[in-house]
C-alpha positions as CSV (number, residue, x, y, z in Angstrom):
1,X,0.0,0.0,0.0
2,X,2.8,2.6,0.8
3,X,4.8,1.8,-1.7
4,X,1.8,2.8,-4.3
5,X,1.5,6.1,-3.2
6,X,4.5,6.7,-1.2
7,X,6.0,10.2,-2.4
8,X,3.2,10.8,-5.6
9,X,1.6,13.7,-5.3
10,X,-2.4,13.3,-4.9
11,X,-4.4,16.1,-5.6
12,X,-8.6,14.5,-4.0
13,X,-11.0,17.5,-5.4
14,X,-14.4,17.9,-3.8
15,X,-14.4,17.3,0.4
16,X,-17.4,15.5,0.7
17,X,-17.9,12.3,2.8
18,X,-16.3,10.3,0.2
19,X,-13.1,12.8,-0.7
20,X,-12.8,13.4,3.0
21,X,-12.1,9.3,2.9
22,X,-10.0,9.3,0.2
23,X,-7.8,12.2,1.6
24,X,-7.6,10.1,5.1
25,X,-6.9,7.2,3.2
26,X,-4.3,8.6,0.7
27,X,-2.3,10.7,4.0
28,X,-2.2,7.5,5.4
29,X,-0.5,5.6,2.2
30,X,2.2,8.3,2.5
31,X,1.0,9.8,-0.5
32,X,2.3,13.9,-1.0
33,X,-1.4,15.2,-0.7
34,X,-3.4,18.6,-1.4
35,X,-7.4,18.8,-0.9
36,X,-9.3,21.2,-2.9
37,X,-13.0,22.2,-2.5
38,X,-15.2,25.0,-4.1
39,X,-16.5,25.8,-0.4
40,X,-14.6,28.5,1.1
41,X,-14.8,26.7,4.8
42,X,-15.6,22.7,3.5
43,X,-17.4,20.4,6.9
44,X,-14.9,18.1,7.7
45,X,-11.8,20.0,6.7
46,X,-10.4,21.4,9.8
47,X,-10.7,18.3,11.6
48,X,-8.4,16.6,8.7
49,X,-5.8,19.7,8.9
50,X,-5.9,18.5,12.5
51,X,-4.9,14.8,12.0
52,X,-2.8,15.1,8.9
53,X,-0.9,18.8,8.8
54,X,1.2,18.0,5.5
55,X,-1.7,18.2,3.8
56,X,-2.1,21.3,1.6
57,X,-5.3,22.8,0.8
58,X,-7.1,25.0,-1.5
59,X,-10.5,26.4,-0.8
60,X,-12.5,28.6,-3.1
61,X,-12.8,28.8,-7.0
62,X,-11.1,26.0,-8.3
63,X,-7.9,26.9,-11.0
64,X,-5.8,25.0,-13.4
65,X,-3.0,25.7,-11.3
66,X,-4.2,23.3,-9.0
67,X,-2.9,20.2,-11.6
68,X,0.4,21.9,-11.2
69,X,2.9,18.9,-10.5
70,X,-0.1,16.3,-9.4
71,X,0.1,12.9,-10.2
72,X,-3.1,11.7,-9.5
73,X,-6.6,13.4,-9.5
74,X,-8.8,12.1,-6.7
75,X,-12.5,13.2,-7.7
76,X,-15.5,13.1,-5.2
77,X,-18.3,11.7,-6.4
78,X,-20.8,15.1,-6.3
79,X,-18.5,16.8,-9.1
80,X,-19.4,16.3,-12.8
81,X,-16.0,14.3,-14.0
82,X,-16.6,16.5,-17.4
83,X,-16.1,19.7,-15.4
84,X,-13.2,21.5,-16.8
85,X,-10.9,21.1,-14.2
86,X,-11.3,17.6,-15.1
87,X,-10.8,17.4,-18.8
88,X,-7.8,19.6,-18.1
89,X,-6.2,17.2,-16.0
90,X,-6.5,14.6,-18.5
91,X,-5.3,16.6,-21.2
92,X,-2.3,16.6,-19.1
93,X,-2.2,13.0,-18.4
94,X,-2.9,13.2,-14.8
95,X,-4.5,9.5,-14.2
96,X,-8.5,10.2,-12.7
97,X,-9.4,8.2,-10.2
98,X,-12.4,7.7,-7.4
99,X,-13.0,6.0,-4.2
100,X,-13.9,2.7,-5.7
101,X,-11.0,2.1,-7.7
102,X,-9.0,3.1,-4.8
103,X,-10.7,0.6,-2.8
104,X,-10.3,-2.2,-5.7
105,X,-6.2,-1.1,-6.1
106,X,-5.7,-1.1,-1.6
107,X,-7.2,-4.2,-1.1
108,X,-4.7,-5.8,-4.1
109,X,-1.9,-4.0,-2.4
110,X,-3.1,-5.7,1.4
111,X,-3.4,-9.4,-0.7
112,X,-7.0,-9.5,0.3
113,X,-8.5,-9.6,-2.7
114,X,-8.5,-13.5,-3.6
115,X,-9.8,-13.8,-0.2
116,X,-12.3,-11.5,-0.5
117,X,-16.2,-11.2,-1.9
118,X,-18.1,-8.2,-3.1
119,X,-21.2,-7.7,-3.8
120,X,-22.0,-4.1,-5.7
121,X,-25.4,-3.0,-5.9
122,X,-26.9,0.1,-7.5
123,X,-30.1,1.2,-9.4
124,X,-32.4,4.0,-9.1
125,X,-34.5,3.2,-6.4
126,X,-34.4,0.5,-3.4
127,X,-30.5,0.7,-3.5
128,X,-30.4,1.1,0.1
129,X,-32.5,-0.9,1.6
130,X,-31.3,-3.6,-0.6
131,X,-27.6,-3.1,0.4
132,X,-28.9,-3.4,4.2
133,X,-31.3,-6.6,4.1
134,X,-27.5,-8.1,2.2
135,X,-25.0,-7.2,4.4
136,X,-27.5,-8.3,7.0
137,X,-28.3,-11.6,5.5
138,X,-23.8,-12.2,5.0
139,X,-23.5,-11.6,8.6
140,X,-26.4,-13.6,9.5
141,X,-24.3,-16.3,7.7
142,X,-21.7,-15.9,9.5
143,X,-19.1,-13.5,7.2
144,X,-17.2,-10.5,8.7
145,X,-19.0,-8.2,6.7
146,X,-18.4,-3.8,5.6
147,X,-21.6,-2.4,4.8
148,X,-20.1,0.7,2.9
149,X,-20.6,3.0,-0.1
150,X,-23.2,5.3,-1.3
151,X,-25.0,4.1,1.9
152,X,-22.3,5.5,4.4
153,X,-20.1,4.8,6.3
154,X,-17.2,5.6,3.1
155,X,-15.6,2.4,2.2
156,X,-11.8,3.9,2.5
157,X,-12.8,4.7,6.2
158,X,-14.4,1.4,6.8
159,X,-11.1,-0.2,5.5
160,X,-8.8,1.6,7.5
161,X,-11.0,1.0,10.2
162,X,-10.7,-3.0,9.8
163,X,-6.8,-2.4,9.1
164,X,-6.8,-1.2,12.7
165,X,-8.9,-3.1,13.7
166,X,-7.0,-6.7,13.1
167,X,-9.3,-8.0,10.5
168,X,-10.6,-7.1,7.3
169,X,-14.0,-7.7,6.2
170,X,-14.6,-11.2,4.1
171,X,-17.0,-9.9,2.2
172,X,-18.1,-6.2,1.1
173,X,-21.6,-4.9,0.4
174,X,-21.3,-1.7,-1.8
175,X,-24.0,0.6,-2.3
176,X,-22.9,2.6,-5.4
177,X,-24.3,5.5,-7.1
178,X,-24.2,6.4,-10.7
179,X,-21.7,9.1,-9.9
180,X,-19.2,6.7,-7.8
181,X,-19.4,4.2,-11.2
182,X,-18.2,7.0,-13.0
183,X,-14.7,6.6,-11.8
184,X,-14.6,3.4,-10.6
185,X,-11.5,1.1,-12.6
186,X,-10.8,-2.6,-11.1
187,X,-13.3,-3.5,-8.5
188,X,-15.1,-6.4,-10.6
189,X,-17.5,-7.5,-7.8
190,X,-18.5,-11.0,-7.3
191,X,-22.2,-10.3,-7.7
192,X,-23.7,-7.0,-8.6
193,X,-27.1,-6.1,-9.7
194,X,-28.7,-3.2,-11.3
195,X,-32.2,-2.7,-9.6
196,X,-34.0,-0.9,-11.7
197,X,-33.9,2.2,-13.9
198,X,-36.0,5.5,-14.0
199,X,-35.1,9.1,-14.5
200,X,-32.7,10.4,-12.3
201,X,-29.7,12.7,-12.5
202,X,-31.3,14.0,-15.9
203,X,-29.2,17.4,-14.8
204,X,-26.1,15.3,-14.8
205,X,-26.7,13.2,-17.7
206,X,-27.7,14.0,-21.5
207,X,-30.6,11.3,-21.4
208,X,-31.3,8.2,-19.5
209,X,-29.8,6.3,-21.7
210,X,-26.6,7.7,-20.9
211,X,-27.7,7.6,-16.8
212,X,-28.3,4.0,-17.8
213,X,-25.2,2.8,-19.8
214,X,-23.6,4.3,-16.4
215,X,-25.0,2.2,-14.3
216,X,-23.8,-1.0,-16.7
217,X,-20.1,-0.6,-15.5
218,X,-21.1,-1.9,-12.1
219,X,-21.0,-5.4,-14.2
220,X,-17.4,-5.3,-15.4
221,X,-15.5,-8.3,-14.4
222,X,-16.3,-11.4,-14.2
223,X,-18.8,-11.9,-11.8
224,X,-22.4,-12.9,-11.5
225,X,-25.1,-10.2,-13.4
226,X,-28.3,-10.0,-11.3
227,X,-30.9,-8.3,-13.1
228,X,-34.5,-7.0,-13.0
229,X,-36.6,-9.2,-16.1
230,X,-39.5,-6.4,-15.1
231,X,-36.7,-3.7,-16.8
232,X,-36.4,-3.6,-20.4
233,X,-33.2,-1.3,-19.7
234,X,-31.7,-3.8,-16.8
235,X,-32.3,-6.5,-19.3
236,X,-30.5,-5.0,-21.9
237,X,-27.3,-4.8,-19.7
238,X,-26.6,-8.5,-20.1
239,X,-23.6,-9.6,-21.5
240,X,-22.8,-13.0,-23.2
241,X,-21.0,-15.5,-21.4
242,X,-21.6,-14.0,-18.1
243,X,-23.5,-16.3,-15.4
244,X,-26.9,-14.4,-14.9
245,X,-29.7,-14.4,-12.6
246,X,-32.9,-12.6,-12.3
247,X,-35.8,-11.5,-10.2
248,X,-39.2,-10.4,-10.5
249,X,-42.4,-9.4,-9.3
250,X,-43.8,-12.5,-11.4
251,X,-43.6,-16.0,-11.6
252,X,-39.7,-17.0,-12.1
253,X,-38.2,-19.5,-14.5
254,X,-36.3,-22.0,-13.0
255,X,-32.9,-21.1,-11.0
256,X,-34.7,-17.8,-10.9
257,X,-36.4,-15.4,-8.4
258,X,-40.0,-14.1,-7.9
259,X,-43.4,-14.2,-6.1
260,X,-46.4,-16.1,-7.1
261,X,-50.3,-15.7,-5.8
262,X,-51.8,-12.7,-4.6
263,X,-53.1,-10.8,-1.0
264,X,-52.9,-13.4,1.9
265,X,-51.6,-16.3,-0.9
266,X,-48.5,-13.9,-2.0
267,X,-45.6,-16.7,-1.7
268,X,-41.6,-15.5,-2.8
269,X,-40.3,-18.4,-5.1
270,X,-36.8,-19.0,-4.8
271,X,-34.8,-22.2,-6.7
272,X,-34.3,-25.7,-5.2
273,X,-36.6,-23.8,-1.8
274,X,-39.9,-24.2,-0.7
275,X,-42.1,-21.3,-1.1
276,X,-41.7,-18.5,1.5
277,X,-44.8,-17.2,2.4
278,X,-44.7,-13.1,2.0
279,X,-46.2,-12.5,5.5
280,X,-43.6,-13.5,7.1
281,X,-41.9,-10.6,6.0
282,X,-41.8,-6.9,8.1
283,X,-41.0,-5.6,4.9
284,X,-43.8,-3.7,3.5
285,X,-44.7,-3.3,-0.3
286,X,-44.1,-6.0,-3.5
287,X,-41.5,-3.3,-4.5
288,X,-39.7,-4.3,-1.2
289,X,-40.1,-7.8,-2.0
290,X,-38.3,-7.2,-5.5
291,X,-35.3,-5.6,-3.7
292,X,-35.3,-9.0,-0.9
293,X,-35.9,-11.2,-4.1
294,X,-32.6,-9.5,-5.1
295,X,-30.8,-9.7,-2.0
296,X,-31.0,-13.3,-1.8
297,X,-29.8,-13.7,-5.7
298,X,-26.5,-11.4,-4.8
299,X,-25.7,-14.0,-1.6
300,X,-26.4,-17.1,-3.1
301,X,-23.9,-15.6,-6.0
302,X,-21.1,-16.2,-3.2
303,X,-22.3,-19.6,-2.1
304,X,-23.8,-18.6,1.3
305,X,-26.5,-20.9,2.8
306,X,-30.1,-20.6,2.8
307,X,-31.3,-21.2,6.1
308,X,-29.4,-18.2,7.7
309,X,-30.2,-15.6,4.5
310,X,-34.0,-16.7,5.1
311,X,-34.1,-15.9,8.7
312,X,-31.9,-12.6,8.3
313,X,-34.9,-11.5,5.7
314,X,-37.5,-12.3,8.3
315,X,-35.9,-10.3,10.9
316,X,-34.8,-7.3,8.9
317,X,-37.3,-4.4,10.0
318,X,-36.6,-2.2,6.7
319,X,-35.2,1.7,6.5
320,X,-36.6,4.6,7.8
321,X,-38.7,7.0,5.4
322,X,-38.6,4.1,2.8
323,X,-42.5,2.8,2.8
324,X,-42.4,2.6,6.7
325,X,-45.7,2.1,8.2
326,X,-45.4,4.8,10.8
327,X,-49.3,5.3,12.4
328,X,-52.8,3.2,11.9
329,X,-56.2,4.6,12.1
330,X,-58.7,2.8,14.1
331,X,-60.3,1.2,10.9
332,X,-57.3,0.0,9.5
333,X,-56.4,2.8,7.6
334,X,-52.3,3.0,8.0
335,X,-49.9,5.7,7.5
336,X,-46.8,5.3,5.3
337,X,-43.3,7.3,5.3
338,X,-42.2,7.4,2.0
339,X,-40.2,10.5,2.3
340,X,-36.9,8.7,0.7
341,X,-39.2,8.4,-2.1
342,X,-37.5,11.6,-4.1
343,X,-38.4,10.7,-7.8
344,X,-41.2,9.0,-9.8
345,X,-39.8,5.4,-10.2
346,X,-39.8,5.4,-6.5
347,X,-43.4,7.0,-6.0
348,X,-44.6,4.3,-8.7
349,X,-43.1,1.3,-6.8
350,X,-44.9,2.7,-3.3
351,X,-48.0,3.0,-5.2
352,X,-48.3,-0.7,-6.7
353,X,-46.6,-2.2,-3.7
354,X,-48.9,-1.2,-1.0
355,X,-51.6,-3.4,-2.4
356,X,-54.5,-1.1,-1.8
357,X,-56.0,2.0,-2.4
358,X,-53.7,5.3,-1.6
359,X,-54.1,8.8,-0.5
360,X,-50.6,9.8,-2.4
361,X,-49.2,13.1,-0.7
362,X,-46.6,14.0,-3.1
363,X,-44.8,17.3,-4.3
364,X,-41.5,19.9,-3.7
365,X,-38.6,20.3,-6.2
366,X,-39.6,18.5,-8.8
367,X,-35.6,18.3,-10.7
368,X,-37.2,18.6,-14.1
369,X,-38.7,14.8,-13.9
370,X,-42.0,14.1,-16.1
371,X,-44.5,13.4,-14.1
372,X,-47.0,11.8,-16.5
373,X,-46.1,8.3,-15.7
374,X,-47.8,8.5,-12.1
375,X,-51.6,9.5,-13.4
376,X,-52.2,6.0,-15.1
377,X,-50.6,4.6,-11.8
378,X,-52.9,6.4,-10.2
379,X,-56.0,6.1,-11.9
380,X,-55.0,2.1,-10.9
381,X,-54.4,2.5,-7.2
382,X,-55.2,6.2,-6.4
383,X,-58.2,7.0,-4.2
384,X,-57.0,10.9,-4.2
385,X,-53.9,12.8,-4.6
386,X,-53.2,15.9,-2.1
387,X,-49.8,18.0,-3.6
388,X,-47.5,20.7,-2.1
389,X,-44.3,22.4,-2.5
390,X,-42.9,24.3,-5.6
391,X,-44.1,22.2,-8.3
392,X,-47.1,21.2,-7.2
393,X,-48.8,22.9,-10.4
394,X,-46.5,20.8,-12.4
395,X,-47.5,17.9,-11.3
396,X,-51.2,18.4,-11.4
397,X,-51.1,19.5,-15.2
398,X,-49.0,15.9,-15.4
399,X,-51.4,14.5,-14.0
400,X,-54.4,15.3,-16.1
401,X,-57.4,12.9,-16.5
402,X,-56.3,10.2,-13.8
403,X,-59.8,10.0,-12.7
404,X,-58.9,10.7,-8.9
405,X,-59.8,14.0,-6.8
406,X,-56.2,16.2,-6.7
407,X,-56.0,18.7,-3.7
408,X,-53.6,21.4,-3.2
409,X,-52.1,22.6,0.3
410,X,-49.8,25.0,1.4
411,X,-48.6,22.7,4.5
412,X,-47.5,19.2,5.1
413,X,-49.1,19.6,8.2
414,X,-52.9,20.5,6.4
415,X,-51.8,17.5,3.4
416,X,-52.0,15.1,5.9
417,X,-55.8,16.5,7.6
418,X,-57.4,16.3,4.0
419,X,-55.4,13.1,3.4
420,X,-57.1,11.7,6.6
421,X,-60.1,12.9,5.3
422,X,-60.2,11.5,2.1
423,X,-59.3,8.0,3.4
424,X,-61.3,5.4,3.3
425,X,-61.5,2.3,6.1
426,X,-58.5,0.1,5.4
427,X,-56.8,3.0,2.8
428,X,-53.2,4.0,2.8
429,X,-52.1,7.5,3.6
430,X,-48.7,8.0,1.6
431,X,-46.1,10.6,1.8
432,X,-44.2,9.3,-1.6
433,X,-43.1,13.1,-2.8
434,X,-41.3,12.0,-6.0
435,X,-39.5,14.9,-5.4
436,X,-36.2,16.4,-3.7
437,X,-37.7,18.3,-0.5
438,X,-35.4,21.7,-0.5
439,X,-37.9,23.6,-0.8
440,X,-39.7,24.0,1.9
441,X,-37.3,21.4,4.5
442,X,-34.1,20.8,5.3
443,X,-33.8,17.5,3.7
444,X,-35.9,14.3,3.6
445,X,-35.8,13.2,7.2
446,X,-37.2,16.9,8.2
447,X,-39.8,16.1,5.6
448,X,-40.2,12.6,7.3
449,X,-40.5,14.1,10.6
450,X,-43.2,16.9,9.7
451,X,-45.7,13.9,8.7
452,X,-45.0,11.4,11.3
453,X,-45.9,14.1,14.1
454,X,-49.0,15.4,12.0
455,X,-50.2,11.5,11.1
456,X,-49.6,10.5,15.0
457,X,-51.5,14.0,16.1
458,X,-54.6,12.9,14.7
459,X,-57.3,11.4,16.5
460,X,-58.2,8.1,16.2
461,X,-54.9,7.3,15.3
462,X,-52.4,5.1,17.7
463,X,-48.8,4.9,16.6
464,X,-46.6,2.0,14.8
């Protein structure tokens, strides 16, 4: 490891949770290291001046001077690798590089790698919660297990952390985003999947093909391709010669994964296993079936045993403000917290998942998404639609003739009245925005937290 970086001069741009890692990471590899960030006073920054005082840094406008006698580029995830600092450094022939590549080249340099089992996972929605319920399910089986990535803690960190800690992780369960592929060079998990595709990062990327073809890196190597047969675009990743699973909301083939029947009936079917009836699950919603479906694909990719990955999925409670049951009227009525739900692919899944009619709350920064897919999901599952935020009239134009009454309020707090209102006995309430929540909260647990005390406020209701 040392002798990699010993003496090069690293330049890690952007001092977010993942360039604050790589920074650590490359100071303690001996690496000759300067941190640049377009904040004028970056979180994290003093702290690392603290523990590593060699390092130089350079906070403000970012200048081509900066390449001046680097090495290496080091780029943080939340900066557009076409930016021009960027293409400047490769004009220069300054190798680009990012967490995950760094990750794939330190555990080559420790001789862990043989030894060692990742499973990658990404996709549009779900990612999370699918990269818990797995690392859950390898340490159920008994695997020293890092649950890093996209879904924190940073992988670098959670390496140097087993490094010190006198034993490094068998396997590693990596939530990526599109933006961490990007850069990404070497890792060639065991077992990845691609969950699903919708629009996303539209600002970032010219279409969604190019969001999608993105996310296809995440299968370079060798290793096992789980994919989604209910995605035409997942579907389209697979490459010849490559073992390859799937899973689905439907009946499977054989060898594959999916769920059969319906209400009370609904059974996951997994290969050479009995049926596993779905109410045994905490999980709630088919969509959160899909991501377990998928979970058990990527850890029967690395040969662990059934019985434990069975009774990990059981257990496994689910995320917060991802389709969490959160309150229940006295006639059955129950409140969900789908404030994690920031785009339409995710607010579609909630809506078909839950299994019965929905009160949709939904609305705030819309990012420049189309909303017309949600009014024939609606006009399927809907029993009324009550919008806020910025885009709200966006999204009601989208919506158009979906055949369900559309409120408008100015308040969460008066969205979640009406949407008590307009329930009907056994009804879902659902905050599923489909939108980023800046403007009016601080982010999406604020968001989360405005409706879980309005929902548990109102009468009749007891909390979950």
């Amino acid at each position: 490891m040392k002798q990699r970086w010993q003496g090069r001069s690293v330049l890690v741009l952007g001092l977010g949770e993942s360039g604050l890692a790589m920074a650590r990471w490359l100071a303690r590899a001996g690496a000759r290291l300067k941190v640049a960030d377009n904040r004028p006073t970056p979180p994290g920054a003093e702290r690392l001046q603290r523990e590593w005082p060699a390092v130089r840094t350079a906070f403000g406008p970012f200048a081509p001077s900066l390449l001046d006698g680097i090495d290496t580029l080091a780029i943080s995830p939340g900066l557009d690798p076409r930016m021009p600092l960027v293409t400047e450094a490769r004009g220069r022939g300054i190798d680009v590089t990012g967490e995950m590549s760094l990750l794939a080249q330190a555990l080559d340099d420790l001789g862990a790698r043989a030894g060692t089992r990742i499973i990658a996972i990404t996709g549009t929605n779900g990612k999370t919660t699918t990269t818990a319920l797995a690392g859950a399910m390898c340490r159920a089986a008994g695997r020293r297990t890092a649950i890093a990535g996209n879904i924190g803690p940073a992988a670098l960190d959670e390496l140097a952390a087993a490094i010190d800690g006198g034993g490094l992780p068998e396997v590693w369960v990596l939530e990526l985003s599109s933006f961490q592929i990007e850069t990404m060079r070497g890792l060639a998990p065991e077992a990845a999947t691609v969950l699903n595709i919708s629009d996303d990062h539209l600002d970032r990327y010219s279409d969604v093909g190019a969001y999608a073809a993105t996310k296809s890196r995440i299968f370079d190597g060798a290793g096992v391709m789980v994919l989604n047969r209910e995605d035409p675009r997942v579907m389209a990743m697979r490459r010849s010669g490559r073992e390859c699973v799937t899973f689905g909301r439907d009946r499977p083939a054989d060898g594959d994964y999916g769920l059969d029947g319906d209400g009370d009936e609904l059974s996951l079917i997994l290969p050479a296993q009995p049926p596993l009836a779905a109410d045994r699950l905490r999980l709630a919603g088919t969509h959160n079936l899909a991501n377990a479906l998928a979970a058990l694909a990527l850890c029967r990719a690395i040969d662990l045993p059934w019985a434990p990955l069975i009774d990990a999925l059981c257990r496994f409670e689910g995320l917060p403000h991802r389709v969490q049951a959160i309150a229940r009227r006295d006639d059955g009525v129950v409140f969900y917290d789908d404030s994690k739900g920031t785009n339409v692919g995710a607010t579609l899944a909630a809506l078909a998942g839950l299994r019965r009619p929905v009160v949709l709350i939904a609305g705030g920064d819309g990012k420049g998404q189309d909303f017309a897919p949600l009014a024939p999901a609606l006009a399927e599952h809907g029993r009324a639609v009550v919008l806020i935020g910025r885009d709200a009239p966006l999204i009601e134009r989208a919506l158009g003739d979906c055949a369900v009454p559309i409120e408008r309020c100015e308040r969460l707090e008066d969205a979640v009245a009406r949407a008590n209102h307009l329930a009907r006995t056994g009804d879902a309430v659902l905050l599923s925005p489909a939108c980023a929540s800046f403007d009016m909260f601080r982010n999406y647990a604020h968001r989360a937290e405005v409706f879980v005390a309005a929902a548990r406020a109102l009468d009749g209701v007891a909390v979950l």
